[in-house]
Biopython code that builds the backbone (N, CA, C, O; Angstrom):
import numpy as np
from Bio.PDB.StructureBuilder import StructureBuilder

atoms = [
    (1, "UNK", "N", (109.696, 81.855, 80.635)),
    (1, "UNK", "CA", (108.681, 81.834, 81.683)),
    (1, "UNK", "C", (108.115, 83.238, 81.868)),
    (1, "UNK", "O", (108.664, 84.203, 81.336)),
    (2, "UNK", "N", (107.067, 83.354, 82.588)),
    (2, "UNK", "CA", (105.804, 84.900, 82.866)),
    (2, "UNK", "C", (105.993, 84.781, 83.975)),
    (2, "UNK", "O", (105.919, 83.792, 84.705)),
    (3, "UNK", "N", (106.333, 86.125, 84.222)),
    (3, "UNK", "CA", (106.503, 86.851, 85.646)),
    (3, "UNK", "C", (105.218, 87.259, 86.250)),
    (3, "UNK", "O", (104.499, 88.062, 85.656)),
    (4, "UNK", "N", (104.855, 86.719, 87.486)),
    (4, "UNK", "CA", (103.924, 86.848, 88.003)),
    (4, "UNK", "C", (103.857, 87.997, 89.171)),
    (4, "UNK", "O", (104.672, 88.249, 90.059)),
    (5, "UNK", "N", (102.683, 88.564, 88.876)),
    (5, "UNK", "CA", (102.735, 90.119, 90.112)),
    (5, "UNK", "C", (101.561, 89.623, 91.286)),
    (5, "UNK", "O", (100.363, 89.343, 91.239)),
    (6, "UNK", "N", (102.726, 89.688, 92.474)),
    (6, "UNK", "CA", (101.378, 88.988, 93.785)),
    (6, "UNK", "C", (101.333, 90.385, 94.018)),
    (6, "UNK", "O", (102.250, 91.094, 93.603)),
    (7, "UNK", "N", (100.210, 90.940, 94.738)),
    (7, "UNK", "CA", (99.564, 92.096, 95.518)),
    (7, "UNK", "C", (98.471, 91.787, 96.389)),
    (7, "UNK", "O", (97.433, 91.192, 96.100)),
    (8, "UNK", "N", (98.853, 92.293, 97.561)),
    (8, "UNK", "CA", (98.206, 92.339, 98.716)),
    (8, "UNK", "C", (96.768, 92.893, 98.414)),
    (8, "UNK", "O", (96.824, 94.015, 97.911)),
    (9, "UNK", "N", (95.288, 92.332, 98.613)),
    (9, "UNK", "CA", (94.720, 93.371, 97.931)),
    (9, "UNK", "C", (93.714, 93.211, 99.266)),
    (9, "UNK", "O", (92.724, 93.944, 99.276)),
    (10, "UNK", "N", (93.894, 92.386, 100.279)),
    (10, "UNK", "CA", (92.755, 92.431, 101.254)),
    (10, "UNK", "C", (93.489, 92.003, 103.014)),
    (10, "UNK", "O", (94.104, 90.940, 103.102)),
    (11, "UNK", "N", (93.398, 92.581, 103.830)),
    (11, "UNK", "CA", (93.916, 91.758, 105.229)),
    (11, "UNK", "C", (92.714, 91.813, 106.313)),
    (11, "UNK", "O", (92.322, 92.837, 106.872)),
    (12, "UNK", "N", (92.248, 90.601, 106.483)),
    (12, "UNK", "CA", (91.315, 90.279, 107.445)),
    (12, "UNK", "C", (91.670, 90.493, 108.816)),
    (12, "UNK", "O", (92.857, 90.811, 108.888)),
    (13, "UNK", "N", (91.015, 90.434, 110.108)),
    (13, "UNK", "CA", (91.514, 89.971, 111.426)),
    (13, "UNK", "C", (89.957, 89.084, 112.333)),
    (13, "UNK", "O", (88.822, 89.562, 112.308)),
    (14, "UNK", "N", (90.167, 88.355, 112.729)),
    (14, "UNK", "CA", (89.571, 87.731, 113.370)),
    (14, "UNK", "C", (89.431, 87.929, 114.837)),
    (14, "UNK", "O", (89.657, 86.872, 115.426)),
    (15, "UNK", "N", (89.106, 89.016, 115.712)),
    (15, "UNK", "CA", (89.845, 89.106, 116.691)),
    (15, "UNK", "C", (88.910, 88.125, 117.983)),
    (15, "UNK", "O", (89.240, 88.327, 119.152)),
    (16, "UNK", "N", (88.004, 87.306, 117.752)),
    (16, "UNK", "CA", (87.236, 86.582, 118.466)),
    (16, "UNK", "C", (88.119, 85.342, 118.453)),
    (16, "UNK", "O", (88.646, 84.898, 119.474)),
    (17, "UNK", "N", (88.283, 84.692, 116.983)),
    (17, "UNK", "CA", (89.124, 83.917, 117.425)),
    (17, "UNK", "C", (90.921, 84.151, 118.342)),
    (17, "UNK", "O", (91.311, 83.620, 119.382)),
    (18, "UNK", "N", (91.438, 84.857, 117.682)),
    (18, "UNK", "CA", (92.605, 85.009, 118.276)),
    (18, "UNK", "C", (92.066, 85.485, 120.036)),
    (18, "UNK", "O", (93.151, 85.315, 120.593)),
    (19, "UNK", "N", (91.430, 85.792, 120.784)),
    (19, "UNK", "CA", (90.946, 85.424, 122.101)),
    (19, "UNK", "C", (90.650, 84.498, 122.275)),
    (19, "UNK", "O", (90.854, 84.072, 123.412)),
    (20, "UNK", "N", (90.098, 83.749, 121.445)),
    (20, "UNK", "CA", (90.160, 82.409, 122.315)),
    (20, "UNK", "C", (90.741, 81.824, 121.599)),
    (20, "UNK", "O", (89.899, 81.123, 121.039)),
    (21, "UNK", "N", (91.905, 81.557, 121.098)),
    (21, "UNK", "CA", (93.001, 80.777, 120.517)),
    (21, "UNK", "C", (94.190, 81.221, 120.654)),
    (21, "UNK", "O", (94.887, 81.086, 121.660)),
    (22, "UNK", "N", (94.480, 81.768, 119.661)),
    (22, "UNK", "CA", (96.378, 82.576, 119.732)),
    (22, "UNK", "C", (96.784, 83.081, 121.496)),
    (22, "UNK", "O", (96.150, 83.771, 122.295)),
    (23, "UNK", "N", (98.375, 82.234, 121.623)),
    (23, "UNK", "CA", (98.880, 83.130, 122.477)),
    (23, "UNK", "C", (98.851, 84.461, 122.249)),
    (23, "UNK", "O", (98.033, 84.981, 121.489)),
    (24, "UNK", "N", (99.775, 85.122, 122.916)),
    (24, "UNK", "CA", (99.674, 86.723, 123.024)),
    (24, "UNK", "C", (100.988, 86.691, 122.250)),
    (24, "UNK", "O", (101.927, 85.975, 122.599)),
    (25, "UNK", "N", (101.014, 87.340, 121.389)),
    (25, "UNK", "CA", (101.935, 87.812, 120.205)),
    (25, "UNK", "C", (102.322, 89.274, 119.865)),
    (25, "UNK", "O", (101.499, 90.076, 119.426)),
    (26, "UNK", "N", (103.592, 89.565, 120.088)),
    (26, "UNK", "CA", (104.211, 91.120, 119.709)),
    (26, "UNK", "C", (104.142, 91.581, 118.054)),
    (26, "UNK", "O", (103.587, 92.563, 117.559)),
    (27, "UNK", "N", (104.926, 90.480, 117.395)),
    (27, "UNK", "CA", (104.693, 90.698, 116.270)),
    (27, "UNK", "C", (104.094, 89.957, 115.136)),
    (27, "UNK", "O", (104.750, 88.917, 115.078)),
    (28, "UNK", "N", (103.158, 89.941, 114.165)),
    (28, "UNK", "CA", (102.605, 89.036, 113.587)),
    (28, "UNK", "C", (102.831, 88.726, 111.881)),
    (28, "UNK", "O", (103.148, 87.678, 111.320)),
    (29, "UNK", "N", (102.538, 90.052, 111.333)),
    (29, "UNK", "CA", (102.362, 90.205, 110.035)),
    (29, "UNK", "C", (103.188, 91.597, 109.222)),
    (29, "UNK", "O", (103.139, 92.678, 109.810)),
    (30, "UNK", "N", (103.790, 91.531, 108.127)),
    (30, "UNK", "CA", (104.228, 92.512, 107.814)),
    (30, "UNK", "C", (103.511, 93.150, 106.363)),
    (30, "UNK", "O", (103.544, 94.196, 105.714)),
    (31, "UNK", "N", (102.966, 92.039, 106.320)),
    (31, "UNK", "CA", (102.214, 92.710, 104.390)),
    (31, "UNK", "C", (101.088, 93.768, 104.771)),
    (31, "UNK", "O", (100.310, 93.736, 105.724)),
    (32, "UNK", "N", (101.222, 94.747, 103.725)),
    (32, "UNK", "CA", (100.418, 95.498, 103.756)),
    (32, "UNK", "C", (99.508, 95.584, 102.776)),
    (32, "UNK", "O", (99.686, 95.036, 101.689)),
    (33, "UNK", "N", (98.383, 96.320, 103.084)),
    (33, "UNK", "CA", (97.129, 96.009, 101.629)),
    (33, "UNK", "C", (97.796, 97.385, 100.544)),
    (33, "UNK", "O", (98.037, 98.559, 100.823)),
    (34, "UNK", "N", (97.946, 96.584, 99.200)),
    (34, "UNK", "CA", (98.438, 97.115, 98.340)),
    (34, "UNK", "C", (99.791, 96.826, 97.767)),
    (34, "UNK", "O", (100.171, 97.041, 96.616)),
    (35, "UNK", "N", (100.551, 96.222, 98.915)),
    (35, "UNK", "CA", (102.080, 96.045, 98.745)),
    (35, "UNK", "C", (101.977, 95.078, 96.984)),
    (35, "UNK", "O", (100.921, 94.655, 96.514)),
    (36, "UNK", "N", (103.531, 94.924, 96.237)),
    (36, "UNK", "CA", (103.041, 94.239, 95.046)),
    (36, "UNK", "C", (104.633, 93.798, 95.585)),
    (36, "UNK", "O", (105.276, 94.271, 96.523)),
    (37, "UNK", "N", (105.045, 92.571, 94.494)),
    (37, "UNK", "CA", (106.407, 91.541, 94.755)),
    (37, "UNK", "C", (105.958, 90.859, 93.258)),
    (37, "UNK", "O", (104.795, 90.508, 93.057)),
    (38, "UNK", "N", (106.783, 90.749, 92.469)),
    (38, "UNK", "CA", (106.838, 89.873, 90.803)),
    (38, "UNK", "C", (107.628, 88.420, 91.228)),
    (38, "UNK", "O", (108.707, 88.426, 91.822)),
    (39, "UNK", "N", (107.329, 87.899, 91.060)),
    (39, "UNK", "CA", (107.869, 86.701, 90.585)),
    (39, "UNK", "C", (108.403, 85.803, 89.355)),
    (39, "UNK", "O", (107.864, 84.937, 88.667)),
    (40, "UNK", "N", (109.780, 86.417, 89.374)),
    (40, "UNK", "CA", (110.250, 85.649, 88.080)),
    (40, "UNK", "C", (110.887, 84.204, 88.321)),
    (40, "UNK", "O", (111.182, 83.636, 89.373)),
    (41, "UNK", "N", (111.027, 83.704, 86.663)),
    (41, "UNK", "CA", (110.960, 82.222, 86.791)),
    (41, "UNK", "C", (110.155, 81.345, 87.977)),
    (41, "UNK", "O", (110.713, 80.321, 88.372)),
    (42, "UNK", "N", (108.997, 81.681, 88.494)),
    (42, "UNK", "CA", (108.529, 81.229, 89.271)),
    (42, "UNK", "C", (108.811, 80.918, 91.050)),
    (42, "UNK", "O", (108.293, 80.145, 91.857)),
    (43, "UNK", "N", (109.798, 81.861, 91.128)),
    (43, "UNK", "CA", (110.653, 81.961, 92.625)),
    (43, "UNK", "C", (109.721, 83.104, 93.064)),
    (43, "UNK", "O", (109.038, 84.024, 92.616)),
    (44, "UNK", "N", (110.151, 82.415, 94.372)),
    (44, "UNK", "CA", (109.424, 84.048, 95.692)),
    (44, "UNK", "C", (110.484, 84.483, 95.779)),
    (44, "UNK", "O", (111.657, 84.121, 95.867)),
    (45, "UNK", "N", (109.451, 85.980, 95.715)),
    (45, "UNK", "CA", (110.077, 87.523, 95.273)),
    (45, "UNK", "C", (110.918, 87.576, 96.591)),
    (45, "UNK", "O", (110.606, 86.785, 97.481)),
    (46, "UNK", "N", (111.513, 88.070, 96.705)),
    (46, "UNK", "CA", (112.396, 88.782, 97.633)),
    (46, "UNK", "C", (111.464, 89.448, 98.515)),
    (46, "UNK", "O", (110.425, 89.801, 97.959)),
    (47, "UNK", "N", (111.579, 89.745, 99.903)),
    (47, "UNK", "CA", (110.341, 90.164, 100.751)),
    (47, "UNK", "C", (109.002, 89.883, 101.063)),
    (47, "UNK", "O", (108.332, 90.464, 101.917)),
    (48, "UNK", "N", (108.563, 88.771, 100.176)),
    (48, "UNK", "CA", (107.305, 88.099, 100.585)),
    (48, "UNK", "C", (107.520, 87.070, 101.203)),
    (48, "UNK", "O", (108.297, 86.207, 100.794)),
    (49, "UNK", "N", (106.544, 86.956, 102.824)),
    (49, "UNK", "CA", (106.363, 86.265, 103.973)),
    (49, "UNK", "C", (106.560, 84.572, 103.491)),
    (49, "UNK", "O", (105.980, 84.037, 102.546)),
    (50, "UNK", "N", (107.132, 84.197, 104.037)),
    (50, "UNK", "CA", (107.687, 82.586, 103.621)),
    (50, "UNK", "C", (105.968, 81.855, 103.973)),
    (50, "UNK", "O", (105.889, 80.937, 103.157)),
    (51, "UNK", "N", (105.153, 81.873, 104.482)),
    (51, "UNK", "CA", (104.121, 81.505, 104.949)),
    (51, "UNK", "C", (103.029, 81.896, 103.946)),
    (51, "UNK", "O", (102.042, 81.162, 103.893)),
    (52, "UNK", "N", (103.088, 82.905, 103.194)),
    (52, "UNK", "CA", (102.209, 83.178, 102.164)),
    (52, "UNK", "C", (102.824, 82.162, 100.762)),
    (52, "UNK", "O", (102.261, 81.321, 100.060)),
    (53, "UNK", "N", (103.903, 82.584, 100.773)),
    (53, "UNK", "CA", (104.223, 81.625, 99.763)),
    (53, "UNK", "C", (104.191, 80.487, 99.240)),
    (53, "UNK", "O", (104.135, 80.127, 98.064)),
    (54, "UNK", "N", (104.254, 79.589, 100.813)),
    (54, "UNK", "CA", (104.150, 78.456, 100.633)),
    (54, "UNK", "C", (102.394, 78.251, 100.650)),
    (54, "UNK", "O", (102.071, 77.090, 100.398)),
    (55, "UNK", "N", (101.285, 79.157, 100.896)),
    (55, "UNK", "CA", (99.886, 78.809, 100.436)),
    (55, "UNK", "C", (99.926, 79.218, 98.779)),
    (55, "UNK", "O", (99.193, 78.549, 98.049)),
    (56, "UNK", "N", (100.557, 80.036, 98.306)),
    (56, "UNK", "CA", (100.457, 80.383, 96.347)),
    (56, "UNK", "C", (101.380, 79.675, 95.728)),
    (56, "UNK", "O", (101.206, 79.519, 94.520)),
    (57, "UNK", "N", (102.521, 79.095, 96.319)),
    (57, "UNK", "CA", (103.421, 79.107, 95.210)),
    (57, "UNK", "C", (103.125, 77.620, 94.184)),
    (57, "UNK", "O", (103.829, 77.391, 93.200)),
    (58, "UNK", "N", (102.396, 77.038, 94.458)),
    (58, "UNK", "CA", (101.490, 76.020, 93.354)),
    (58, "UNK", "C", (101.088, 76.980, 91.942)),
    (58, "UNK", "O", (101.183, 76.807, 90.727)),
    (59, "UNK", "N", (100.762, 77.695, 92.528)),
    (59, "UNK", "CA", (99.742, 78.553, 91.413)),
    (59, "UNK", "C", (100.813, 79.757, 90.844)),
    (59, "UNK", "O", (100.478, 80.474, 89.902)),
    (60, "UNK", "N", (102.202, 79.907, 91.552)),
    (60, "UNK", "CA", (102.593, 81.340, 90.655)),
    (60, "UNK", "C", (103.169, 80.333, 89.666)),
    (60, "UNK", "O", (102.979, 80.493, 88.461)),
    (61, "UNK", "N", (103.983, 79.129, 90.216)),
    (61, "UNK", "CA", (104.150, 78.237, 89.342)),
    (61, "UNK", "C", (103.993, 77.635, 88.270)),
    (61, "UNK", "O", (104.806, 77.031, 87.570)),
    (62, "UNK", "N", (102.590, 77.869, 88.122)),
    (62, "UNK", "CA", (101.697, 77.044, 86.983)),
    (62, "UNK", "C", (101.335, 78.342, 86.405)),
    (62, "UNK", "O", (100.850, 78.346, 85.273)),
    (63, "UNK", "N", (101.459, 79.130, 86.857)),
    (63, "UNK", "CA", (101.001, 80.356, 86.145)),
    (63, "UNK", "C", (102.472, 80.953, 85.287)),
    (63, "UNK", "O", (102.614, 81.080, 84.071)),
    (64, "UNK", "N", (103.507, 81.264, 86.435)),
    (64, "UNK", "CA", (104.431, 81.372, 84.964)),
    (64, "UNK", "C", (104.964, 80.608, 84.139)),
    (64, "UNK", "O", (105.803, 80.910, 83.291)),
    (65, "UNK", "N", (104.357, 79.264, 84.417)),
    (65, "UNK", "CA", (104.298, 78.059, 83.170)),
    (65, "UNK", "C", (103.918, 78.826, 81.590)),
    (65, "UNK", "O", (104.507, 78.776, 80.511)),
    (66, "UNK", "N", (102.668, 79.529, 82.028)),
    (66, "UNK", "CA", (101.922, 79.975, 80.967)),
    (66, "UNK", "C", (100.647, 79.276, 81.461)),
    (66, "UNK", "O", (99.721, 79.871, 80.909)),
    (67, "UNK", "N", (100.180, 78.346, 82.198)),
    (67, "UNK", "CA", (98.953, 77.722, 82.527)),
    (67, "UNK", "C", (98.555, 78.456, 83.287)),
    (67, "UNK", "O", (99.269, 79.272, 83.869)),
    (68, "UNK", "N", (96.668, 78.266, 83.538)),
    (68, "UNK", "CA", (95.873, 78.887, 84.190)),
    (68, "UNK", "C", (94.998, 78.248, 84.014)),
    (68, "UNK", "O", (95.154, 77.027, 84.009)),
    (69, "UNK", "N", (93.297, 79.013, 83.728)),
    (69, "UNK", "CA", (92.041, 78.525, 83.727)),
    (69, "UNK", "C", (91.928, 77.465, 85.039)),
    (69, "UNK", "O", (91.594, 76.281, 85.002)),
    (70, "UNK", "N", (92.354, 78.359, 86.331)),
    (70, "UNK", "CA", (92.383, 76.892, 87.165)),
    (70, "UNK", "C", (90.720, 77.083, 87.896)),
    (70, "UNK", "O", (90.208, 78.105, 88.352)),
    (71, "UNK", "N", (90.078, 75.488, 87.779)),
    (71, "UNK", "CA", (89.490, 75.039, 88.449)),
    (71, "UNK", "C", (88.170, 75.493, 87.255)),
    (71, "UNK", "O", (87.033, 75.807, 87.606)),
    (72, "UNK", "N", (88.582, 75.442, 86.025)),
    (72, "UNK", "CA", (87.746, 75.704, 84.977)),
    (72, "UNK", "C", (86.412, 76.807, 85.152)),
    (72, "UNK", "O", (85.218, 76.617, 85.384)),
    (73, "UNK", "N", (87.447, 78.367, 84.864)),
    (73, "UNK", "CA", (87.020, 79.528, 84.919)),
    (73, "UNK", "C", (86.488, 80.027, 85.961)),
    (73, "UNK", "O", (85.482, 80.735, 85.921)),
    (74, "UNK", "N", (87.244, 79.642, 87.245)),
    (74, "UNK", "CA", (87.218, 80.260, 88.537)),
    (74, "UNK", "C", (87.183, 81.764, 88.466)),
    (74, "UNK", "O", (86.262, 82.428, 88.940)),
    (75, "UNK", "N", (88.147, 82.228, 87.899)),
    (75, "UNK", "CA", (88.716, 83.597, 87.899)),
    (75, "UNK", "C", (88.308, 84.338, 86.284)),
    (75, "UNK", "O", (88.606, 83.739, 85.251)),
    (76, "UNK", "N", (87.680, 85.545, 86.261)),
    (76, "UNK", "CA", (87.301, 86.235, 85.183)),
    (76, "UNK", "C", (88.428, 86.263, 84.032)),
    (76, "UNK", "O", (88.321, 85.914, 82.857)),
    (77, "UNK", "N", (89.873, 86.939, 84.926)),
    (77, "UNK", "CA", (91.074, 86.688, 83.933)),
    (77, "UNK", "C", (91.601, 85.012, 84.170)),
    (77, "UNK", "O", (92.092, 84.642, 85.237)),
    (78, "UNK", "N", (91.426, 84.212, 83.126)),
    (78, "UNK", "CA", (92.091, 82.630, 83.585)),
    (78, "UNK", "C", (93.663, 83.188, 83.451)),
    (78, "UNK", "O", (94.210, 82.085, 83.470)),
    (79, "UNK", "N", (94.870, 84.230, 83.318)),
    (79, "UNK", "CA", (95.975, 83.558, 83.440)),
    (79, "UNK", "C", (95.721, 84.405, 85.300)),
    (79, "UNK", "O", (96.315, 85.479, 85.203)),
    (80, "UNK", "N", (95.386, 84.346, 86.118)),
    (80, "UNK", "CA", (95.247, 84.786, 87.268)),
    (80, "UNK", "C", (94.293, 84.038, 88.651)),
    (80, "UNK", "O", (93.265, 83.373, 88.518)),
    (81, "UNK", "N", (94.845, 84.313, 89.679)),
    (81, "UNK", "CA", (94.157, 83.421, 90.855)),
    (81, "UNK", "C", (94.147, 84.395, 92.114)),
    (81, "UNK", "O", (94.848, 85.407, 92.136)),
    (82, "UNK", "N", (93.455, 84.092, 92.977)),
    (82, "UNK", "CA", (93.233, 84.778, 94.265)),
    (82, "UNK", "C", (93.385, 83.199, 95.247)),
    (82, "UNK", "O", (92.926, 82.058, 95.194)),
    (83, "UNK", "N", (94.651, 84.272, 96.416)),
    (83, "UNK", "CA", (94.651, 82.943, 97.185)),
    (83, "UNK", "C", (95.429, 84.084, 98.553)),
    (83, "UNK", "O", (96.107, 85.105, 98.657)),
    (84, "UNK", "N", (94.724, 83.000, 99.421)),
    (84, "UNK", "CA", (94.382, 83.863, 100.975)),
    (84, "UNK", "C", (96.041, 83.240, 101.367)),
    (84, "UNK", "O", (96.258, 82.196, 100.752)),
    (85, "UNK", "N", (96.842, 83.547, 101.977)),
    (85, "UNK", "CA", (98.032, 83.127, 103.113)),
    (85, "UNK", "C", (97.138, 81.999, 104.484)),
    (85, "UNK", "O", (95.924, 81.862, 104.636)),
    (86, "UNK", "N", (97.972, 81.527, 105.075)),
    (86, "UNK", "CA", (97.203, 80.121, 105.727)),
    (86, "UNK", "C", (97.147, 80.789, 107.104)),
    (86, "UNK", "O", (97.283, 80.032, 108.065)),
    (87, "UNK", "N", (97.016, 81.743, 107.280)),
    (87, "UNK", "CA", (97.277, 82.515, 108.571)),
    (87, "UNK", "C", (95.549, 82.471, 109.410)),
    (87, "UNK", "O", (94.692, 83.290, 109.077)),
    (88, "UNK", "N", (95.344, 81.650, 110.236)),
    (88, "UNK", "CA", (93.836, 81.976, 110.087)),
    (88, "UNK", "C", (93.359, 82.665, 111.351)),
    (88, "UNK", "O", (92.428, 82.322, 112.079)),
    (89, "UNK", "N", (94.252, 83.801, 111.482)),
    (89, "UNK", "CA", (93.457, 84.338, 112.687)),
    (89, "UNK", "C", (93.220, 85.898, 111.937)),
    (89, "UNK", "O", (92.223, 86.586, 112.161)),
    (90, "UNK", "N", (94.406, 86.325, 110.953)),
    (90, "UNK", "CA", (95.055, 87.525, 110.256)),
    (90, "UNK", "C", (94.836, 87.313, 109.001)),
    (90, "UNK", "O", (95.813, 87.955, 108.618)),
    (91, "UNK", "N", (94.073, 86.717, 107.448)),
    (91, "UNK", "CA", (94.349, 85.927, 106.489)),
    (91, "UNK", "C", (94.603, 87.372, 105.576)),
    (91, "UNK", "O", (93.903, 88.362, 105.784)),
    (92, "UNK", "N", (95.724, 87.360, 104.514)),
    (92, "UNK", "CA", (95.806, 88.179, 103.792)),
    (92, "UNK", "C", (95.269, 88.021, 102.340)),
    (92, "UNK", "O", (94.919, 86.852, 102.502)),
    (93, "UNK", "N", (94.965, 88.250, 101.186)),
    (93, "UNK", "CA", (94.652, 87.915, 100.857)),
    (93, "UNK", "C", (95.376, 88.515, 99.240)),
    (93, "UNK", "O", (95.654, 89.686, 98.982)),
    (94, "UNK", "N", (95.521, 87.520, 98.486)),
    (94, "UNK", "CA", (96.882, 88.219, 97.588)),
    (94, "UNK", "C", (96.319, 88.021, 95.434)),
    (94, "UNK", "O", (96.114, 86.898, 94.974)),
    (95, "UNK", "N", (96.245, 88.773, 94.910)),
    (95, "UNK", "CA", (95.940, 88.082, 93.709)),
    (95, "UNK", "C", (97.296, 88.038, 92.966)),
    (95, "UNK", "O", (98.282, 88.733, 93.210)),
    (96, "UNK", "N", (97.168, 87.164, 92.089)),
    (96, "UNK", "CA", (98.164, 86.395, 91.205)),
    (96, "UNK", "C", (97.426, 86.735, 89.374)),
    (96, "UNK", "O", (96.453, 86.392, 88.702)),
    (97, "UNK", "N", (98.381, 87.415, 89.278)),
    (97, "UNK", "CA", (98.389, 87.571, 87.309)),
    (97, "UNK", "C", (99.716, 87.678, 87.179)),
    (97, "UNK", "O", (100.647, 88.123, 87.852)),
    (98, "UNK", "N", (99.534, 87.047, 85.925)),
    (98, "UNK", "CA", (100.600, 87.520, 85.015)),
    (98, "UNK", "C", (101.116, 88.674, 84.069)),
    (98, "UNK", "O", (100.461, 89.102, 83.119)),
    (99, "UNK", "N", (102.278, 89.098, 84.411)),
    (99, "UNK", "CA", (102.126, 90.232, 83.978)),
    (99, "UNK", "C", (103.240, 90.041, 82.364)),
    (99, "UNK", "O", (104.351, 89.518, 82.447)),
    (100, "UNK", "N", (102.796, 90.450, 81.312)),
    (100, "UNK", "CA", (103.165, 90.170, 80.021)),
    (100, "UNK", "C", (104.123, 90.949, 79.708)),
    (100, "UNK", "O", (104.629, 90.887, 78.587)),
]
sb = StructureBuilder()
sb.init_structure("model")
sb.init_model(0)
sb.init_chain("A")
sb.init_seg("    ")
for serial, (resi, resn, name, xyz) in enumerate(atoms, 1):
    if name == "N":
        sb.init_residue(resn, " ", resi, " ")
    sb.init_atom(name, np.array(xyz, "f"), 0.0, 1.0, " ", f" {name:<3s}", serial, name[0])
structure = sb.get_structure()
C-alpha cells in the first residue's frame, strides 16, 4: 500500500455564522495551516482530528489503494484530492497525495 501525506494547507472562519449559530466555545480546533500527518496502510495518522478524518478517510483509502483520478480529473495530480473537514463554522482544508 502508498502512504498518503494529509497537510493542512487552508483554515477558514466564518465568524457571522458562528454568531448566529455556535454556542460559545473555549476550545475548537487544533490543526494548523501547514501541519503534515502520512498515512500508512491507509490508517489515521496519529494526531489528526478524528472529525477531519472521518470527512477524507474514503479518499486516503482509495488512494493508498493506488487509485485516484477521482471524479474523472478533478485534481491536476489524479493520485491526489483536496477535501475540507465537516466543521462548518472553522472548515480546514487538507490535500491528500501520495507520497512514493
Amino acid at each position: 500500500m502508498k502512504k498518503v501525506r494529509i497537510t493542512a494547507v487552508r483554515q477558514s472562519e466564518y465568524r457571522d455564522l458562528m454568531e448566529q449559530y455556535e454556542n460559545p466555545i473555549s476550545h475548537a480546533c487544533d490543526v494548523v495551516v501547514g501541519q503534515e500527518w502520512v498515512s500508512v496502510n491507509g490508517e489515521c495518522p496519529p494526531g489528526l482530528c478524528p472529525s477531519a478524518w472521518a470527512s477524507m478517510r474514503e479518499f486516503v483509502e482509495s488512494l493508498s489503494r493506488g487509485e485516484g483520478n477521482f471524479f474523472d480529473g478533478w485534481m491536476r495530480n489524479p493520485m491526489s484530492a483536496m477535501i475540507s473537514c465537516n466543521d462548518g463554522f472553522r472548515p480546514v482544508s487538507f490535500l491528500l497525495e501520495v507520497v512514493e
